[in-house]
SETI-21225 format. One record per residue: x, y, z of N, C-alpha, C in turn; residue in three letters. Coordinates in steps of 0.1 Angstrom, whole numbers, plus 5000, padded with zeros to 4 digits. Example, Ala and Ser with C-alpha at 12.3 -4.5 7.8 and 13.67 -1.06 7.14 Angstrom:
2
513249435078512349555078513249675078ala/512849785071513749895071512950005079ser/
# end
This chain:
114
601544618908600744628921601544548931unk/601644608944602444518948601444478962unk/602344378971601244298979602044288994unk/601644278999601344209009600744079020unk/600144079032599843969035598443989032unk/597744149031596744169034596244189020unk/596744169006596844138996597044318990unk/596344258974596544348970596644508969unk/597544588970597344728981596944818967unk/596044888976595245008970595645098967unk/594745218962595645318966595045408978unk/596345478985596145548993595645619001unk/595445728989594045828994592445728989unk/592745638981591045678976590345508974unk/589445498974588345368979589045278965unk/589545178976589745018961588345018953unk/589344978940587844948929587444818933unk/586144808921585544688926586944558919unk/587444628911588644518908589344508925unk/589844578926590744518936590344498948unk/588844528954588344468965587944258958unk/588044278946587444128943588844058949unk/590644098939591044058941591744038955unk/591544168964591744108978590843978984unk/589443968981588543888986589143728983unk/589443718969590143608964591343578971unk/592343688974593843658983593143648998unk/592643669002592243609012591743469014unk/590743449008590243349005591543219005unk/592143268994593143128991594143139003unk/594543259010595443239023594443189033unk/593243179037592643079042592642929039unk/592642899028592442699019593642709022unk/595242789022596142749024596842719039unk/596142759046595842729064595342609062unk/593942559057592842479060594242329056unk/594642349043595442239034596642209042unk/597342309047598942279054598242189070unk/597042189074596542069086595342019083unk/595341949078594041889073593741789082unk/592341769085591641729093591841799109unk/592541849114593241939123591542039129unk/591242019140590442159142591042259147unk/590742409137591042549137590042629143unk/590242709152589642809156589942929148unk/589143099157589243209149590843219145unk/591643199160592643229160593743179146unk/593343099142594543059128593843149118unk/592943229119592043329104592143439109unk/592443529117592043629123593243739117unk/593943709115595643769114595343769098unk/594443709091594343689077593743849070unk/592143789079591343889073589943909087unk/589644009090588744039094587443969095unk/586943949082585743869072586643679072unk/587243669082587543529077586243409074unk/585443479084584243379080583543299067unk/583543439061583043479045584143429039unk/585243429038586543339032586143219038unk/586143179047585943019050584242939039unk/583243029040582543059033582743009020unk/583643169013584043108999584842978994unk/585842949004586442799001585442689001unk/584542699010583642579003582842608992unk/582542698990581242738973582342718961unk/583242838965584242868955585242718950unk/585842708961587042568956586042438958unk/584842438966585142268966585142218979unk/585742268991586342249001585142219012unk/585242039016584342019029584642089043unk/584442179049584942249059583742269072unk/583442139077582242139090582842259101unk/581642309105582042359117581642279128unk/582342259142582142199154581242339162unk/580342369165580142449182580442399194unk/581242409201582042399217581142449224unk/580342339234579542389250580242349258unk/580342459270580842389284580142399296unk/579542319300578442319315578842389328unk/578342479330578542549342578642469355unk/579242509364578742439374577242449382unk/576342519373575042489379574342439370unk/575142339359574242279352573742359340unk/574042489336573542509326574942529314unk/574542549301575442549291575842659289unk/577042679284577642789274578242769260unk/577942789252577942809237579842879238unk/580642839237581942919234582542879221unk/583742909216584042959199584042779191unk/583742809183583742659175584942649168unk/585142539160586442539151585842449140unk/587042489132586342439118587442349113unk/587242229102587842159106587942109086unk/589042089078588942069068588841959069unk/588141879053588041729055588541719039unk/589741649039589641619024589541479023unk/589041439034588441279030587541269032unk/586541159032585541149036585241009047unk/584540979057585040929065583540809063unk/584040699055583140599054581840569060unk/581940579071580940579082580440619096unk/579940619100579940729110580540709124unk/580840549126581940509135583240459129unk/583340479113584340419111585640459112unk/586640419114587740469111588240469098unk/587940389089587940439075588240569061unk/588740589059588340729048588340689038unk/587640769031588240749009588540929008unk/589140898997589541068991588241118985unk/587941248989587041318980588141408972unk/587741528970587941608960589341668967unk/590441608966591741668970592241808963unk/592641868970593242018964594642048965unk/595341968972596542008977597141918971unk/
# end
C-alpha cells in the first residue's frame, strides 16, 4: 500500500474500507502529535493542521484521548473600536510540562512523548 502525506491511499474507483479509513484517521492523527512535539509549548493555529487533514480538529481531539497529550486551546478576542468583542481563530498549544502554578515560572515533566 503505498502513502503519501495524506496517508494511506485507497483505491481509486471505490469507497476506503473501514480498515483504511481507520488507518488514515491514525496517520493523521500522529502527523498532527508530530507538529504538536517538533514546538512544544509554541501556540499553533488552523494554519500548521490544515495542509494535514481537513478534520484536524478531531485529530487534535484524538491526540489527547488517544496518546495522552495536554493540548489547551486559547480563544483570541479583539475589541472593536466601539467597544464590542470579536471572537477570532484560537490556537492550541502543546504542554508537555506542567506549569507548577499559576504564576509560576516553574515546570515539572508530565507524560513526555517525544
Amino acid at each position: 500500500m503505498s502513502q503519501d502525506f495524506h496517508g494511506p491511499a485507497s483505491h481509486a474507483s471505490d469507497q476506503p474500507t473501514v480498515h483504511e479509513e481507520k488507518a488514515q484517521r491514525i496517520y493523521h492523527r500522529d502527523a498532527i502529535a508530530a507538529i504538536f512535539k517538533r514546538q512544544p509549548l509554541e501556540e499553533l493555529d488552523s494554519s500548521a493542521f490544515k495542509h494535514v487533514t481537513e478534520h484536524y480538529q478531531q485529530r487534535i481531539s484524538n491526540c489527547r484521548t488517544e496518546l495522552g497529550m495536554k493540548i489547551p486551546y486559547t480563544k483570541r478576542w479583539i475589541t472593536r473600536e466601539d467597544g464590542s468583542k470579536q471572537r477570532i481563530e484560537g490556537t492550541w498549544r502543546y504542554q508537555p510540562y506542567e506549569q507548577l502554578g499559576p504564576s509560576s515560572d516553574q515546570y515539572r515533566h508530565t507524560k513526555l512523548l517525544f
